[in-house]
Each structure stands twice: as C-alpha cells, then as structure tokens.
C-alpha positions as CSV (number, residue, x, y, z in Angstrom):
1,X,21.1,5.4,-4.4
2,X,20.7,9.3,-3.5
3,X,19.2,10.4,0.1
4,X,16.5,12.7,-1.2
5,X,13.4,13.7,1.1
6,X,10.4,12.2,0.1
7,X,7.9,14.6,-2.1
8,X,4.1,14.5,-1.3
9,X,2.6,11.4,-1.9
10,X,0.5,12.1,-4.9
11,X,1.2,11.3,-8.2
12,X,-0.5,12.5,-11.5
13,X,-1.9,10.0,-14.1
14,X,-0.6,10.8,-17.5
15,X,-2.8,10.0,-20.6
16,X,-0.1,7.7,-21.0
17,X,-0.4,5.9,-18.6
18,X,-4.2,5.5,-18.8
19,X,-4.0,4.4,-22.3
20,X,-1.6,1.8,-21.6
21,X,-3.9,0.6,-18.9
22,X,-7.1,0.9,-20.9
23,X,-5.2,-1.6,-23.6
24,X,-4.0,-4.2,-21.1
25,X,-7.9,-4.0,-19.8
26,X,-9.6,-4.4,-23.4
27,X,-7.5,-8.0,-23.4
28,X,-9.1,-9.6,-20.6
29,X,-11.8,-12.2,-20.7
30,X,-14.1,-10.1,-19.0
31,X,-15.4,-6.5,-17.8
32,X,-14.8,-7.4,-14.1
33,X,-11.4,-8.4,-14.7
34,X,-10.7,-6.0,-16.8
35,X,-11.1,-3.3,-14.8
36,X,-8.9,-5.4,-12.1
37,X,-6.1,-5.2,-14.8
38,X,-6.7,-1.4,-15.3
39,X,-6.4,-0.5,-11.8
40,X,-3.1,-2.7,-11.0
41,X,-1.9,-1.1,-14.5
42,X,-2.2,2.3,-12.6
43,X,-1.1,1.4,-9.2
44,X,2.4,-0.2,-10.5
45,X,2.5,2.6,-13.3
46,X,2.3,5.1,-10.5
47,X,4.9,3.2,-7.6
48,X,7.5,3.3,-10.4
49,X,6.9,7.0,-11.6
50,X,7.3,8.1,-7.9
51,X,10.0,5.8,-7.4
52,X,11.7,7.7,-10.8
53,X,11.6,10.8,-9.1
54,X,13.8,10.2,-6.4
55,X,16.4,8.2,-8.5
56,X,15.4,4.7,-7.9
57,X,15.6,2.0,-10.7
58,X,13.1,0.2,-11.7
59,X,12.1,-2.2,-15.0
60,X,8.4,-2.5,-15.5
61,X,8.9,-4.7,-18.3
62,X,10.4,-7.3,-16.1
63,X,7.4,-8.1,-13.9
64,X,4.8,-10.1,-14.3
65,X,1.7,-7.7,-14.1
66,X,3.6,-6.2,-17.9
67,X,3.4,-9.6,-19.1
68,X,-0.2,-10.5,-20.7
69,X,-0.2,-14.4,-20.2
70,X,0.2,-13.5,-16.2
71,X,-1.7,-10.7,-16.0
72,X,-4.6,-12.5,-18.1
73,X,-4.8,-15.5,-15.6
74,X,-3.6,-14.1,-12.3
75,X,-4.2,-11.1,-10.2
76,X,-1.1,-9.3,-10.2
77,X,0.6,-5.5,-10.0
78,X,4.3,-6.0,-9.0
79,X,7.2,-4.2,-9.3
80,X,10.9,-5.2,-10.1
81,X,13.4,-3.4,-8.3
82,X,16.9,-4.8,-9.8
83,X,19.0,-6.4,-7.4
84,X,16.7,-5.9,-4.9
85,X,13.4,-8.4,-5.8
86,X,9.8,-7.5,-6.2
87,X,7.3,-4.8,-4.4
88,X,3.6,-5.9,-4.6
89,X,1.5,-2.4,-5.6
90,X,-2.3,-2.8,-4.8
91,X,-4.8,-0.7,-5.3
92,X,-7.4,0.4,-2.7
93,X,-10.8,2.9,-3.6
94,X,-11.5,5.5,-1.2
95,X,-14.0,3.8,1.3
96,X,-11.6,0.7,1.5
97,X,-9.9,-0.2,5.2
98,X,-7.9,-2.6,4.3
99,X,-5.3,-4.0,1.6
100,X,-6.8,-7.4,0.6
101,X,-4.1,-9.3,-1.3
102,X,-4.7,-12.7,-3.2
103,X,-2.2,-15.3,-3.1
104,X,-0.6,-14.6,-6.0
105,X,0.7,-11.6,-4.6
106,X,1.9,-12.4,-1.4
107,X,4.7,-14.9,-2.4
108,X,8.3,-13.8,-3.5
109,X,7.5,-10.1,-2.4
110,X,9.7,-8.0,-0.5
111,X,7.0,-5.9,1.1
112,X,3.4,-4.3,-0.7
113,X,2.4,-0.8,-1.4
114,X,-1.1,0.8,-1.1
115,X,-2.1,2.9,-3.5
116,X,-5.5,5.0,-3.4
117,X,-6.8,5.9,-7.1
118,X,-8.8,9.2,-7.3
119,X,-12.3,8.3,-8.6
120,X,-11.5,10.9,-11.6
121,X,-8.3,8.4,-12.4
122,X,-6.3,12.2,-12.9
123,X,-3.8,11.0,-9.6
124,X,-3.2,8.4,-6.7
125,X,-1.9,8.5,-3.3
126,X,0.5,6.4,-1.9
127,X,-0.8,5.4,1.4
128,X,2.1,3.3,2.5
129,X,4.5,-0.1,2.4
130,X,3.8,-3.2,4.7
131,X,7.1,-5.6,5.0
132,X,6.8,-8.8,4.5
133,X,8.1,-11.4,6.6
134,X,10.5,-14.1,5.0
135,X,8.9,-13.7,1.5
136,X,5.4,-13.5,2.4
137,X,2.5,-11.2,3.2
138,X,-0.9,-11.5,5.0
139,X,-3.4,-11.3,3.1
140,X,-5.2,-8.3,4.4
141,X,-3.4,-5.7,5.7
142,X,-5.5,-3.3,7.6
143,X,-4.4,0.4,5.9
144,X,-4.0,2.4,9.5
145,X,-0.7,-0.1,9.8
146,X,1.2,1.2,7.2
147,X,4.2,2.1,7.6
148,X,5.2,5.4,5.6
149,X,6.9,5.0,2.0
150,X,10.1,6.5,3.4
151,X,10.3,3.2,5.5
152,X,10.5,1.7,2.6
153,X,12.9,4.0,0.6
154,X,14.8,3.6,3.4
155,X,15.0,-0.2,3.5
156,X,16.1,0.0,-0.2
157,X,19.0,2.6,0.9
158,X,20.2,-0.1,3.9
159,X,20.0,-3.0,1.4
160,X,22.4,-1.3,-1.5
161,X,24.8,0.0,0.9
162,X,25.0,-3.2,3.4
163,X,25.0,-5.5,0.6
164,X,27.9,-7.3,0.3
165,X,27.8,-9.3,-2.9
166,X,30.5,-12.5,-3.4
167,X,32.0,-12.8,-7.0
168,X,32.5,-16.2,-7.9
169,X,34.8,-14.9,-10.9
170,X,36.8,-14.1,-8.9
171,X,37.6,-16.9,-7.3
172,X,39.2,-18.2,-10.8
173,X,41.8,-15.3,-10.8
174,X,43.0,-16.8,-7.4
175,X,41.0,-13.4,-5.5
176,X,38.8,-13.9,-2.4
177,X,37.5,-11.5,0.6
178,X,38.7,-11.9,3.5
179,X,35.3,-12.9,5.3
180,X,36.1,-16.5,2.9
181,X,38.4,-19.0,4.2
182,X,40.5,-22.0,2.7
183,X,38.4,-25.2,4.0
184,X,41.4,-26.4,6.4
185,X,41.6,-23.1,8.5
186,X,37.9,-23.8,9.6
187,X,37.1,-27.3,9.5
188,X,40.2,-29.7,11.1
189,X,40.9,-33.1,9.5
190,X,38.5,-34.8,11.3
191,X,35.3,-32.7,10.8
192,X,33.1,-34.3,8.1
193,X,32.6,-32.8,4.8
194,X,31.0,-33.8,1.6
195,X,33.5,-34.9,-0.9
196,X,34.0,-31.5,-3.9
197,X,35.7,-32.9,-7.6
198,X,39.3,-32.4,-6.9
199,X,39.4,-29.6,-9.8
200,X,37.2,-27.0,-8.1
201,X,38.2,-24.2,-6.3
202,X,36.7,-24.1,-3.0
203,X,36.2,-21.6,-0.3
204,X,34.4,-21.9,3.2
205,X,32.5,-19.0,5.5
206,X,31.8,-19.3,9.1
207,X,27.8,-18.4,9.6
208,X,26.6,-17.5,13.2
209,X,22.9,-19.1,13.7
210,X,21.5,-21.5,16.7
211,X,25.0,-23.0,16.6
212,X,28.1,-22.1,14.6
213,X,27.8,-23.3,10.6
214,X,30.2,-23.7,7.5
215,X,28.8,-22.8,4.3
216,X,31.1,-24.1,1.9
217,X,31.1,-22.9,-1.8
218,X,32.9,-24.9,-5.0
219,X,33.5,-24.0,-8.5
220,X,34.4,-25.2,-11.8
221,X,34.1,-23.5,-14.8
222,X,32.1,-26.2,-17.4
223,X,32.5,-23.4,-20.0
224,X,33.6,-20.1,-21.2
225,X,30.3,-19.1,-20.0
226,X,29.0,-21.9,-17.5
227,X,30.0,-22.8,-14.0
228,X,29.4,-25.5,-11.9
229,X,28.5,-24.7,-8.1
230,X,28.4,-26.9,-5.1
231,X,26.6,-25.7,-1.8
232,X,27.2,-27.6,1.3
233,X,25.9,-26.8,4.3
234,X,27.7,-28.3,8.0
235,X,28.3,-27.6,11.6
236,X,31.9,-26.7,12.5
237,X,31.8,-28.5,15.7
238,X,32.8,-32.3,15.7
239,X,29.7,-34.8,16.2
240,X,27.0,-32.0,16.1
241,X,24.2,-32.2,14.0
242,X,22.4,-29.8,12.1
243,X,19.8,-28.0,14.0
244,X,16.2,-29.6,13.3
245,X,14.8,-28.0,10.6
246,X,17.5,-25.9,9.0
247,X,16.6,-25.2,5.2
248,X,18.7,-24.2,2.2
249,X,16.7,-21.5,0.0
250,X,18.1,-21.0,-3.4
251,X,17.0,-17.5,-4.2
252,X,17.0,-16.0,-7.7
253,X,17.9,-12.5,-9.0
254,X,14.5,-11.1,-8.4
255,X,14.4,-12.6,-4.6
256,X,11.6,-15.7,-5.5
257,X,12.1,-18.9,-4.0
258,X,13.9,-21.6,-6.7
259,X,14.0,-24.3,-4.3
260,X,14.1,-25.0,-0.7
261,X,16.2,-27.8,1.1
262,X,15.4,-29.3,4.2
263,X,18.0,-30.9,6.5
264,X,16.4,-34.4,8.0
265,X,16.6,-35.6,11.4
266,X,19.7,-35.7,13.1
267,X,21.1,-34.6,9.5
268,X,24.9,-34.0,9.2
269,X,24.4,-31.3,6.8
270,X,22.7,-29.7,3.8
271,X,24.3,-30.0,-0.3
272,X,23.2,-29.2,-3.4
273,X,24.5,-28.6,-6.7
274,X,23.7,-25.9,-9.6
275,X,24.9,-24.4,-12.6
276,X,24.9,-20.9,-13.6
277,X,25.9,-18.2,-16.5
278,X,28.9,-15.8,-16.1
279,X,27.1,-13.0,-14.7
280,X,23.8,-14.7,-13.3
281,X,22.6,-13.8,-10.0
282,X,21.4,-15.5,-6.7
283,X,21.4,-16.1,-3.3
284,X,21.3,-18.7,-0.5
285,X,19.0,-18.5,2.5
286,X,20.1,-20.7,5.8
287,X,17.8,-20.9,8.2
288,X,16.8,-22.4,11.8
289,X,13.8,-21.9,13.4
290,X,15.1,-18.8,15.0
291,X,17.7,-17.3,12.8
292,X,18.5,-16.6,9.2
293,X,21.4,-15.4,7.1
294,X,21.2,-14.8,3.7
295,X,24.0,-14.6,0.9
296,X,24.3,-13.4,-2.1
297,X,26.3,-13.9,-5.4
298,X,27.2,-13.1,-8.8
299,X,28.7,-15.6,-11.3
C-alpha cells in the first residue's frame, strides 16, 4: 500500500454513480426507504472512489449494501476492504450532529466513515472515521469526534505491513516460522493437552495474555483441496486454569464473527475443530477480559 498524502476531502458524484443509486432505490418497497438506499448507494460509492485514488483496494461487489436481498431488508452501506474486513460508510445531511448507526451496521465493522452529501447530490465530504472497538460501534457517534480519514489510511498502512499471516500449506512441505514450535519444546510431558489424530501435523505458539497460553494448531489434509484444522487453546503452566472468561473467536476473511467459544469455570482449555479450502482465509481471536491477540491464516 503506497504512502500518499491525503487529497481534499471532497469527492464528485458521477452520473454514474447517481444512476446506479437511483436503480438500487426504484427496487425498494417504499419512497422512504428508497431514498435510504440512494443515499448509502452514494456514501459507499464515494468511500471507495476516494479510497481508488490513493491506491487502496476495494470490491464493492463483495458487500452487502451491492447485494439487493440485504440492502432490501436491512439498512446497510459497507465497504469491503480485502484482507482487511468491512468499513461502515454512513451518510449524514448538513444540519446533522451526529452519525446515528442502526444495528445492522455496527457489527463485524472495523471502524465507520461519515460522509456529508451536498444537497445538489454533484459531491460529498468525508467528515471522518470512528474505530470501532472489538468489532463493534456505538450507535451514535457525535461528528466533532471524528478522527480524520488519514487515521484511518493510516491504520490500513499498519495492518498490511504488521500483518503477519501463517500458511498452513506450508506446514505440509515440512516449512514453519520460527515464532511456531514443535509441541514438546513448549509443553513438558506432563502438561495436559487435548488428544490430535496421530496423522496431523501439529505446531504450537506461545501467546502472552493475563497469563502465558499455548495455542496449538493441527492439520490434515481430507483432500486435494480440503483440510482438517484443530484449535486448542491451554495454559503452559502445570495445574493453571484458563483465565475466567477467555473466548475463542473464529474470524472469517472479511473480519465478522463465525463463532465464539467460551472457556467454562475453572476450564483447562479451549478446542475446536474446522475445515477449510486450500486458499480460504481466517483468523482466531483469544481473549481475557483484559487482553487480546489475534491470529491469522491462510489455508
């Protein structure tokens, strides 16, 4: 991703664009909600021209305000940003104080974008990002907290270069990163551990939260195309239990929440078991009530 200063903040409407809103509008059940649909149209339409401009992917296609069963039933203008998850982009008219988001749009977000459309629909502003916090935003943001859009460009920026992404091919041709250890050079003999099949290949990491934890990774390829994956989650010390509360979050590609495990009271530890396409994308979120670490992997 380039390091480019960030133009002015206002973006023209292209007939295009207007077009292709006025048709997702004229689909909708009902004047009120179609002019809903017409301004997210623009809003998200607008987020991804700007982001264009300064070199960052996105796939409109992909999200669910493009897709007319969601955008029919739900309020929705996101934005998929691959490999990094979804950007919520609201609009907001000009005598609006605050970003009022409904709860479809403040799950499975990575942040949300105001965006102020000119009463003569010719251009927009971008008045700024809000974060959001663990997958989720409030719904009302008040507009004099935004933070500025190159807070957000430069979040993206940190995310692709201190990514580090594990390769779970790569385990089958017998090649690991260093940060990934063989299961005996953590965990002694007399550690507890969930039993893996005797065929997969298995690796452990060392993860730093209330107290130290193993996350330990199997695989077995069911397939030319399929593997089998099993998650466990531990602590490394003998006779400690999991920290109360500790959750497993299987992420997918676009950062939403597939599932979430819970570790019970006075729990040994956390496993579960998925399968997955050469190729596929996810990632796994352990968390205590004060810490997180999240990890991510392509099959």
């Amino acid at each position: 991703m380039n390091n480019i200063a960030s133009p002015q903040l206002m973006v023209p409407i292209l007939q295009q664009a207007r077009d292709l809103a006025q048709r997702f509008a004229a689909e909708q059940a009902t004047p009120e909600k179609g002019v809903r649909v017409y301004l997210n149209t623009l809003a998200v339409w607008a987020v991804s021209r700007y982001l264009t401009w300064l070199q960052v992917e996105t796939d409109l296609d992909r999200g669910e305000s493009w897709n007319s069963r969601s955008r029919a039933v739900f309020d929705v203008a996101d934005l998929v940003i691959p490999n990094w998850g979804k950007i919520a982009c609201r609009p907001v008219l000009k005598d609006e104080n605050y970003l009022v988001l409904p709860s479809e749009a403040r799950q499975n977000r990575r942040g949300a974008i105001a965006v102020q459309i000119d009463e003569s629909l010719q251009s927009v502003q971008i008045l700024g990002f809000h974060k959001a916090v663990a997958g989720e935003l409030p719904e009302r943001i008040s507009l004099e907290r935004l933070e500025s859009l190159d807070r957000f460009l430069e979040s993206l920026e940190r995310t692709v270069e201190n990514e580090a992404i594990t390769n779970l091919s790569q385990w089958l041709q017998d090649s690991f990163d260093r940060t990934w250890q063989q299961v005996e050079q953590l965990l002694t003999a007399k550690t507890p551990a969930f039993a893996f099949r005797n065929s997969a290949i298995r690796r452990v990491k060392r993860l730093e939260l209330d107290e130290s934890l193993a996350l330990m990774m199997a695989i077995e390829p069911d397939s030319d195309e399929r593997v089998n994956i099993d998650i466990q989650i531990q602590p490394i010390a003998r006779d400690v239990t999991l920290p109360p509360q500790t959750q497993l979050t299987i992420l997918t590609e676009l950062n939403e929440v597939f599932r979430v495990i819970v570790a019970g009271e006075r729990s040994r530890g956390i496993q579960y078991q998925l399968r997955g396409e050469v190729g596929e994308r996810f990632g796994l979120r352990i968390a205590s009530d004060t810490a997180s670490v999240t990890e991510t992997f392509v099959i």
